[in-house]
N, CA, C and O atoms as a Tinker XYZ file with bonds, in Angstrom:
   348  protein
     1  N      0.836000   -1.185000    0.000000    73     2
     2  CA     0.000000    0.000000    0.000000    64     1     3
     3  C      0.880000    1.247000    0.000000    63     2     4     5
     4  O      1.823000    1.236000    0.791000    81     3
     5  N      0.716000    2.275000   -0.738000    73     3     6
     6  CA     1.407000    3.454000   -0.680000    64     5     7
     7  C      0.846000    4.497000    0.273000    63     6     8     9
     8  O     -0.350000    4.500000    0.564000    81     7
     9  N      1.653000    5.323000    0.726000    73     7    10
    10  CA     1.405000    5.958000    1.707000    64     9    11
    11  C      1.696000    7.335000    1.123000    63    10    12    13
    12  O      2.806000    7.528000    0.628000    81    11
    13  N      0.718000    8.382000    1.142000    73    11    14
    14  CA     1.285000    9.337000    0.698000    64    13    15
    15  C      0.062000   10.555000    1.497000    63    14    16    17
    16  O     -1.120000   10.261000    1.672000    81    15
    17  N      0.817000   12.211000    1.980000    73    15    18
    18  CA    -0.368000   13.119000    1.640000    64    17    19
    19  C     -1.234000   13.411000    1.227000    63    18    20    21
    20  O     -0.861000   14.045000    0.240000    81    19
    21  N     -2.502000   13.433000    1.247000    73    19    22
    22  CA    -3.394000   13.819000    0.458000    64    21    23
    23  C     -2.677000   15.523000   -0.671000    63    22    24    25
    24  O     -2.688000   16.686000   -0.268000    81    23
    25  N     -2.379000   15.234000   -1.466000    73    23    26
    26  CA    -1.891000   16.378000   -2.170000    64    25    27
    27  C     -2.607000   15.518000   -4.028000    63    26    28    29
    28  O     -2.792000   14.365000   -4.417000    81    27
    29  N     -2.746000   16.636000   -4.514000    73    27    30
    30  CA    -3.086000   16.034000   -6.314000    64    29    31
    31  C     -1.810000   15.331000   -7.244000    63    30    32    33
    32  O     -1.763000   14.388000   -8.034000    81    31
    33  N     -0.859000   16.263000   -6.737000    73    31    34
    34  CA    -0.098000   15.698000   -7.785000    64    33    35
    35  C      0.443000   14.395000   -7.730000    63    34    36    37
    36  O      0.544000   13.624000   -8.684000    81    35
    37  N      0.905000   14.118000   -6.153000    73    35    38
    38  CA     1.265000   12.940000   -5.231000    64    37    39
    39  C     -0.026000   12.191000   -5.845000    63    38    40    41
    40  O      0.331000   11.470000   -6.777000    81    39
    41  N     -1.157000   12.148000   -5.654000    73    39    42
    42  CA    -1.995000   11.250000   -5.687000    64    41    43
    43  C     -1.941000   10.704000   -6.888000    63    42    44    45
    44  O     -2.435000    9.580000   -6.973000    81    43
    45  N     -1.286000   11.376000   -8.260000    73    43    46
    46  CA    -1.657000   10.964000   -9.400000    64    45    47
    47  C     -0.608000   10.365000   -9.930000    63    46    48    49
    48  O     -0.759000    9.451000  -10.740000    81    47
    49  N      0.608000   10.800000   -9.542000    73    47    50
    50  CA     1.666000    9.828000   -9.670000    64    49    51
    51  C      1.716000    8.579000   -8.838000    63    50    52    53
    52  O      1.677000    7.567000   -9.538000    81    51
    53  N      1.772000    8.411000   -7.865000    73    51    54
    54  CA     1.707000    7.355000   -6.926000    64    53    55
    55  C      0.373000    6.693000   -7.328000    63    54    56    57
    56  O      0.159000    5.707000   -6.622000    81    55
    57  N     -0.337000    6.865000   -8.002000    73    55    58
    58  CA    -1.798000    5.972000   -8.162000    64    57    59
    59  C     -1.088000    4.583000   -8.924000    63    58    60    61
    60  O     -0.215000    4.738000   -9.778000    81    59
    61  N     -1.592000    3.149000   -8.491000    73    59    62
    62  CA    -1.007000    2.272000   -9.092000    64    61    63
    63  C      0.307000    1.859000   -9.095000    63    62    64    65
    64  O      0.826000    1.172000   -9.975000    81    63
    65  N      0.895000    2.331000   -7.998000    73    63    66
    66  CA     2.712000    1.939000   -7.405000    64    65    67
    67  C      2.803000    1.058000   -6.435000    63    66    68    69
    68  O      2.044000    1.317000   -5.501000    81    67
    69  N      3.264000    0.378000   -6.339000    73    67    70
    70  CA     3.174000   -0.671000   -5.486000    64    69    71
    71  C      4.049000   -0.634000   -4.293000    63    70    72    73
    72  O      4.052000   -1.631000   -3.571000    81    71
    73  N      4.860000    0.470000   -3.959000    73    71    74
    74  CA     5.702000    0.539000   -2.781000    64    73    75
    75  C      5.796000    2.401000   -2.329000    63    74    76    77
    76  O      5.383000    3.220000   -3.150000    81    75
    77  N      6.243000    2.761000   -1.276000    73    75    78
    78  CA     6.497000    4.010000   -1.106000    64    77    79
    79  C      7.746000    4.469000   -1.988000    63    78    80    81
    80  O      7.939000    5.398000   -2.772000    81    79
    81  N      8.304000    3.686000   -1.636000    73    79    82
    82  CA     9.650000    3.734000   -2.842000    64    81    83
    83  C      9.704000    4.098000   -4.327000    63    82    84    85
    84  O     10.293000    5.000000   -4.924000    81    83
    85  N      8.885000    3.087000   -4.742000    73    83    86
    86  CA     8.443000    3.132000   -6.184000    64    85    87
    87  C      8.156000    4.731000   -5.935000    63    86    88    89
    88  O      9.063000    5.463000   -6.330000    81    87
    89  N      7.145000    5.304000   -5.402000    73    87    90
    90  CA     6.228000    6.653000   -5.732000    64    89    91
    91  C      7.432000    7.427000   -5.530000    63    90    92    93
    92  O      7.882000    8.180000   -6.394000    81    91
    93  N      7.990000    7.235000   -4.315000    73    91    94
    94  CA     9.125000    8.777000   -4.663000    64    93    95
    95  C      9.944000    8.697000   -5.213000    63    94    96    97
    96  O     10.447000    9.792000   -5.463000    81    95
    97  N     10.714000    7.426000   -5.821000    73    95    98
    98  CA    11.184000    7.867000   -7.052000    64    97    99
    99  C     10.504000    8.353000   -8.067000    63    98   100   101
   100  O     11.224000    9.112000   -8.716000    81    99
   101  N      9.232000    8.240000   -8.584000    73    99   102
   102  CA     8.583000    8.819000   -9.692000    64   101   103
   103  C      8.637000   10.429000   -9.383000    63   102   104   105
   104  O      8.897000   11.348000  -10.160000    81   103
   105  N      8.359000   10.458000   -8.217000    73   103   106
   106  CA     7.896000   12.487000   -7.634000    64   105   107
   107  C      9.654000   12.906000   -8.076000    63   106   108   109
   108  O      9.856000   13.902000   -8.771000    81   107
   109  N     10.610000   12.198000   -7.680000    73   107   110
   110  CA    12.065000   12.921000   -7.246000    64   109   111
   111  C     12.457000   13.150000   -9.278000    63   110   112   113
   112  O     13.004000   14.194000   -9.634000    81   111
   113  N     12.114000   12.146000  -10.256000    73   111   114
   114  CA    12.274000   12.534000  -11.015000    64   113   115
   115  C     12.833000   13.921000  -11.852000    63   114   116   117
   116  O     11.893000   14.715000  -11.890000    81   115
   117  N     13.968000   14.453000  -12.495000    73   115   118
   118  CA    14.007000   15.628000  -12.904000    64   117   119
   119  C     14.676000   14.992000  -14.082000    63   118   120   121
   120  O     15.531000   14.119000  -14.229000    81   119
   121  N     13.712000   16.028000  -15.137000    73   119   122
   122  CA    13.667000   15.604000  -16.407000    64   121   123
   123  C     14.172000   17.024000  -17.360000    63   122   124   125
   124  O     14.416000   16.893000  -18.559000    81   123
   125  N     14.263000   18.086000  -16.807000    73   123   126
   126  CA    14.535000   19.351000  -17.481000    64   125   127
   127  C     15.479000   20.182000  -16.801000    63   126   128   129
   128  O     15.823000   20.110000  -15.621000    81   127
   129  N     15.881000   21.029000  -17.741000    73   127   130
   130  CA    16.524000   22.197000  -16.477000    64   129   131
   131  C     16.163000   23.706000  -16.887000    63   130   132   133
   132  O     15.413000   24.034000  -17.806000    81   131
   133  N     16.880000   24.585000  -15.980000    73   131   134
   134  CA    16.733000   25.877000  -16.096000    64   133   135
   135  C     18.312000   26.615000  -16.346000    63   134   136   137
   136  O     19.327000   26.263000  -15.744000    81   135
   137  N     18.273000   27.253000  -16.946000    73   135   138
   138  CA    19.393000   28.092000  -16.331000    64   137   139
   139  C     19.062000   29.852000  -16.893000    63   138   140   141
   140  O     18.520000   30.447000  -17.825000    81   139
   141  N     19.851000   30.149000  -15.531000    73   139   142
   142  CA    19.517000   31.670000  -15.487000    64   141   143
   143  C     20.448000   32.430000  -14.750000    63   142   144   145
   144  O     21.116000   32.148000  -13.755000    81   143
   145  N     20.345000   33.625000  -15.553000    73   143   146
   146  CA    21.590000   34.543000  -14.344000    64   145   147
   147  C     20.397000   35.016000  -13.884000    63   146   148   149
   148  O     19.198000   34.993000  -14.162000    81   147
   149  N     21.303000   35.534000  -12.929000    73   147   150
   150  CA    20.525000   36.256000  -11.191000    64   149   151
   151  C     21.504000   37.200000  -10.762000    63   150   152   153
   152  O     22.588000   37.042000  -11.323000    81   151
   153  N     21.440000   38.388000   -9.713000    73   151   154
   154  CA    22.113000   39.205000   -9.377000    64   153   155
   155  C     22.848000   38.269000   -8.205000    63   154   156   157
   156  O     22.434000   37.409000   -7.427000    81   155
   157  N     23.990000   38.800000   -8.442000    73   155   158
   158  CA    24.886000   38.102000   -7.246000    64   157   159
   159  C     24.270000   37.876000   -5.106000    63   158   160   161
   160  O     24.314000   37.003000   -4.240000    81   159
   161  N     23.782000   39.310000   -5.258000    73   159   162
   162  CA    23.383000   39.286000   -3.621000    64   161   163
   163  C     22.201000   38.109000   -3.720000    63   162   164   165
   164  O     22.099000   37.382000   -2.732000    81   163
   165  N     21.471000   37.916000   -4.633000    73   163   166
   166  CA    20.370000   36.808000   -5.240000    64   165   167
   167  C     20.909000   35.623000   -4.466000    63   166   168   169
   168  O     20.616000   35.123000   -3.381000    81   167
   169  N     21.963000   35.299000   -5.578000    73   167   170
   170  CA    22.722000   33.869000   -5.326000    64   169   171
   171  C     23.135000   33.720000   -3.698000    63   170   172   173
   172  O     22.784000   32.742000   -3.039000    81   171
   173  N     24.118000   35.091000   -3.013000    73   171   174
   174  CA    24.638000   34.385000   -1.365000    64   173   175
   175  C     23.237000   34.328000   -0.735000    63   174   176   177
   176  O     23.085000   33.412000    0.074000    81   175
   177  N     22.136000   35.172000   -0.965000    73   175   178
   178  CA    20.993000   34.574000   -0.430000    64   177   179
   179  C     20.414000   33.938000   -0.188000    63   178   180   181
   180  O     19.903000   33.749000    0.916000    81   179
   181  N     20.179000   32.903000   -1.955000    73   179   182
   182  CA    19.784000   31.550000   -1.783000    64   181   183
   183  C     20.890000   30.548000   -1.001000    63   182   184   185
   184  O     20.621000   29.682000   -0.168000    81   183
   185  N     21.814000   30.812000   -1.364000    73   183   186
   186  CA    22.716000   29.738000   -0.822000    64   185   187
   187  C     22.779000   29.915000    0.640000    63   186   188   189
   188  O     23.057000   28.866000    1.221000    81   187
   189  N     22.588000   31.008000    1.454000    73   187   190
   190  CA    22.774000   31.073000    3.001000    64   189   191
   191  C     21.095000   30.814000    3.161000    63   190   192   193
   192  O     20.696000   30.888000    4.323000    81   191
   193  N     20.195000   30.554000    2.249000    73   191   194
   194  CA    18.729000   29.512000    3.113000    64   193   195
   195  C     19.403000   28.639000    2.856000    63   194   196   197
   196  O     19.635000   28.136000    3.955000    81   195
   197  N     19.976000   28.002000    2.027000    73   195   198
   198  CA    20.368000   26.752000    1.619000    64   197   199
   199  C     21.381000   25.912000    2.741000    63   198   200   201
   200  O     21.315000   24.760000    3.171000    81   199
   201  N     22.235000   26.907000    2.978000    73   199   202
   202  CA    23.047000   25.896000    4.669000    64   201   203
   203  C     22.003000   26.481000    5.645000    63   202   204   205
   204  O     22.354000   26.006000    6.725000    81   203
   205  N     21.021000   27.172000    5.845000    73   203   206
   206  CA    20.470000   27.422000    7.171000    64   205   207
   207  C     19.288000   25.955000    7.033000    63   206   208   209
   208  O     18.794000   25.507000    8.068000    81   207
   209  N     19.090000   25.589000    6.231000    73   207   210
   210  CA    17.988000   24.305000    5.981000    64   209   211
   211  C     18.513000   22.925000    5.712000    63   210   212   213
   212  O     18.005000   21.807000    5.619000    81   211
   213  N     19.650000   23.394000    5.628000    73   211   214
   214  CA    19.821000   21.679000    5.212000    64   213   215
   215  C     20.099000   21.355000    4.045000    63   214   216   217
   216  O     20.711000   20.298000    3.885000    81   215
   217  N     19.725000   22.182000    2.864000    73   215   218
   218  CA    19.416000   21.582000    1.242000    64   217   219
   219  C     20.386000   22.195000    0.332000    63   218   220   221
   220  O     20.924000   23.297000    0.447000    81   219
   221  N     20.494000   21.534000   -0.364000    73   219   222
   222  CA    20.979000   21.897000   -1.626000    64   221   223
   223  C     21.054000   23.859000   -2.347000    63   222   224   225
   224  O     20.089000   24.550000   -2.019000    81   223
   225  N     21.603000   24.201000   -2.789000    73   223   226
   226  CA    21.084000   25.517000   -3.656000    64   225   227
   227  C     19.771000   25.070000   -4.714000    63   226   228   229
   228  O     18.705000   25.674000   -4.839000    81   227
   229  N     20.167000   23.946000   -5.351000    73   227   230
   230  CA    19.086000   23.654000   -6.460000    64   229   231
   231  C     17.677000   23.515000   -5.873000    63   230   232   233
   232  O     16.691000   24.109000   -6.309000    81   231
   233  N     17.690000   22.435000   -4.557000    73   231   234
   234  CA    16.278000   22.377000   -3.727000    64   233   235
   235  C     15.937000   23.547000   -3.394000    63   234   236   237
   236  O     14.830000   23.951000   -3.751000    81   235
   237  N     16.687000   24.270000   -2.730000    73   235   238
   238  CA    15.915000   25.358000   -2.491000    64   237   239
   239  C     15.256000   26.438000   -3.792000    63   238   240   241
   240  O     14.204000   27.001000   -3.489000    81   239
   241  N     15.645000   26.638000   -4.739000    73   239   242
   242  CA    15.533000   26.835000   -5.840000    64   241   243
   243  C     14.200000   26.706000   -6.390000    63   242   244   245
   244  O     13.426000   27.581000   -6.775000    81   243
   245  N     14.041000   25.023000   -6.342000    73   243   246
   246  CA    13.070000   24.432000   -6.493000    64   245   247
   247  C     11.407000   24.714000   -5.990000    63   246   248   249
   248  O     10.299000   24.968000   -6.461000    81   247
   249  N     12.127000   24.463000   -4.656000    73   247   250
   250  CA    10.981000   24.796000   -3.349000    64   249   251
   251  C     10.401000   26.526000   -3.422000    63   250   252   253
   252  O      9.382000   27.101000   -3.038000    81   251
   253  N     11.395000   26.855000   -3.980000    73   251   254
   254  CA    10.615000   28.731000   -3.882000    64   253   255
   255  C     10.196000   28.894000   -5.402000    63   254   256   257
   256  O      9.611000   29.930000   -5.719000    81   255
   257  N     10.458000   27.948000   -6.339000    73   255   258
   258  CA     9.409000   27.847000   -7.914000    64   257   259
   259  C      8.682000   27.660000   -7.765000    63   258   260   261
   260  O      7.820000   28.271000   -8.397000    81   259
   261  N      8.245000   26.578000   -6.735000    73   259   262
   262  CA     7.176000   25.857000   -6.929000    64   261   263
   263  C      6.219000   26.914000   -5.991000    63   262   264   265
   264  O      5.097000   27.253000   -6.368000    81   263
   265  N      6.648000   27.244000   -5.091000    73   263   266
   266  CA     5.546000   28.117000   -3.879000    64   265   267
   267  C      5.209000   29.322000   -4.962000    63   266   268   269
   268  O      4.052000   29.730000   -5.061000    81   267
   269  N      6.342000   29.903000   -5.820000    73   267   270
   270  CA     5.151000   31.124000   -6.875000    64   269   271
   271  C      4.843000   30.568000   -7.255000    63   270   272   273
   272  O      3.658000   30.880000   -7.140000    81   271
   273  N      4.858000   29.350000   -8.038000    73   271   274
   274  CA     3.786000   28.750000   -8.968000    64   273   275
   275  C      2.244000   28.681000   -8.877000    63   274   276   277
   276  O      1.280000   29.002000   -9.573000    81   275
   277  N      2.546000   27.954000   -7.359000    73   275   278
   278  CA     0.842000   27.549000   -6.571000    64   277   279
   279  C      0.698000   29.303000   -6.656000    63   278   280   281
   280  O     -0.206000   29.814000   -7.317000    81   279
   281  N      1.341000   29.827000   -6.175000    73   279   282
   282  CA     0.906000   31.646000   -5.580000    64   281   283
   283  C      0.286000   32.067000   -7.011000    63   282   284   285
   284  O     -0.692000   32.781000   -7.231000    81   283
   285  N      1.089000   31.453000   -7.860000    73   283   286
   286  CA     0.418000   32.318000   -9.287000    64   285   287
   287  C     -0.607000   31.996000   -9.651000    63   286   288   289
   288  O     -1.342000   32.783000  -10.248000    81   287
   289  N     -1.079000   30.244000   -9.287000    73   287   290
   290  CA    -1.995000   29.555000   -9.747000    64   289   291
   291  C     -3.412000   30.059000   -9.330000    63   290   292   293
   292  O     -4.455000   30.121000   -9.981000    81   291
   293  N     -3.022000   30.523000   -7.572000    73   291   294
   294  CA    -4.112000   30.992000   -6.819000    64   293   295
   295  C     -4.625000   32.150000   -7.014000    63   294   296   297
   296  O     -5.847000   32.235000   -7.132000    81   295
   297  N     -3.595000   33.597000   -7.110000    73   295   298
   298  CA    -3.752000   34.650000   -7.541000    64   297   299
   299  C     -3.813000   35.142000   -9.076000    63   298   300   301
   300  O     -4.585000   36.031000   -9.433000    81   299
   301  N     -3.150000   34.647000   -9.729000    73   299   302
   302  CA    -3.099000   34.814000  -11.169000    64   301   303
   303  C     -1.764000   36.272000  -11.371000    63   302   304   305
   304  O     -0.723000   36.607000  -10.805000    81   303
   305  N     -2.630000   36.768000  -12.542000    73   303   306
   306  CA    -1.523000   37.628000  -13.058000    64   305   307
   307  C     -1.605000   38.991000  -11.970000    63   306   308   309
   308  O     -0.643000   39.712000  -11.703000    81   307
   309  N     -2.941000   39.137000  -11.446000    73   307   310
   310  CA    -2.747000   40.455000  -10.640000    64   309   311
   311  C     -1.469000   40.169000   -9.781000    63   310   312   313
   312  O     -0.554000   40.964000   -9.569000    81   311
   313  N     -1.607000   38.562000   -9.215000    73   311   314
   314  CA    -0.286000   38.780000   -7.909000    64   313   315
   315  C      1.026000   39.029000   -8.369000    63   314   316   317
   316  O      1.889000   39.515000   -7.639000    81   315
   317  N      1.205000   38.732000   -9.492000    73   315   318
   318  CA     2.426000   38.704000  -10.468000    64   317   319
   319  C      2.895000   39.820000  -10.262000    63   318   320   321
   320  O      4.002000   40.003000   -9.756000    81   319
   321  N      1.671000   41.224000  -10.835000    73   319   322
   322  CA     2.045000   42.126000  -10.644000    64   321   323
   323  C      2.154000   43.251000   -9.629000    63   322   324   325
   324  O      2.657000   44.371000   -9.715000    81   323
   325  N      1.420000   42.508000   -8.467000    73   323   326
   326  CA     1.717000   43.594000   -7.163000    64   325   327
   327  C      2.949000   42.881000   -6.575000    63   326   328   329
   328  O      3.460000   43.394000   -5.580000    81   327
   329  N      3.472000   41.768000   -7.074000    73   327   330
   330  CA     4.878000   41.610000   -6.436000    64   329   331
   331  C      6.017000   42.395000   -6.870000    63   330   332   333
   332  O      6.980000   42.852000   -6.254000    81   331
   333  N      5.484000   42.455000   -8.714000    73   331   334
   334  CA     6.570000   43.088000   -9.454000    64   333   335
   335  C      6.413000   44.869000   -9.056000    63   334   336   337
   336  O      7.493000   45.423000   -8.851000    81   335
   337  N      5.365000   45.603000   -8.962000    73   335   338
   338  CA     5.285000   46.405000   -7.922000    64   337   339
   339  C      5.775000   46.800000   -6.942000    63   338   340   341
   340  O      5.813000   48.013000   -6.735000    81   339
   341  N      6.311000   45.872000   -6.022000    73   339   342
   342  CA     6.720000   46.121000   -4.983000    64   341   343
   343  C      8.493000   46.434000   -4.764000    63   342   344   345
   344  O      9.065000   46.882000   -3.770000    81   343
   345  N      9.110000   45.974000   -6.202000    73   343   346
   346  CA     9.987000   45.724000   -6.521000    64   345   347
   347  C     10.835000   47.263000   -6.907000    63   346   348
   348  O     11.987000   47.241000   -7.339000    81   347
């Protein structure tokens, strides 16, 4: 039986896996990349969450794509632009 969060995306990958194992390897999957410059104070930023947590530069990376993503998903383009606003 797999064990997972109630979350959508989890649920739809892990549907039909036969171990916990099996499922997070399917979730850990990375199939693409990014690359991008960034302003330098950017980078020691990410990288000092990155030893204050534990993770990687790339995880963390990751983890703050994915939180605008949902943010964008929820708010749309207005939030886009009262962030870029604020800027």
């Amino acid at each position: 039986m797999v064990v997972y969060a109630i979350h959508p995306v989890k649920r739809r990958v892990c549907e039909g896996q036969r171990s916990t194992v099996e499922c997070l390897r399917k979730l850990m999957i990375k199939n693409d990349q990014i690359g991008l410059r960034v302003p330098a104070e950017l980078k020691r930023a990410l990288i000092q969450i990155a030893k204050k947590e534990g993770r990687s530069l790339a995880q963390v990376c990751e983890i703050l794509l994915r939180h605008g993503v949902r943010l964008y998903d929820e708010e749309g383009q207005k939030g886009l632009q009262r962030f870029i606003s604020r800027q």
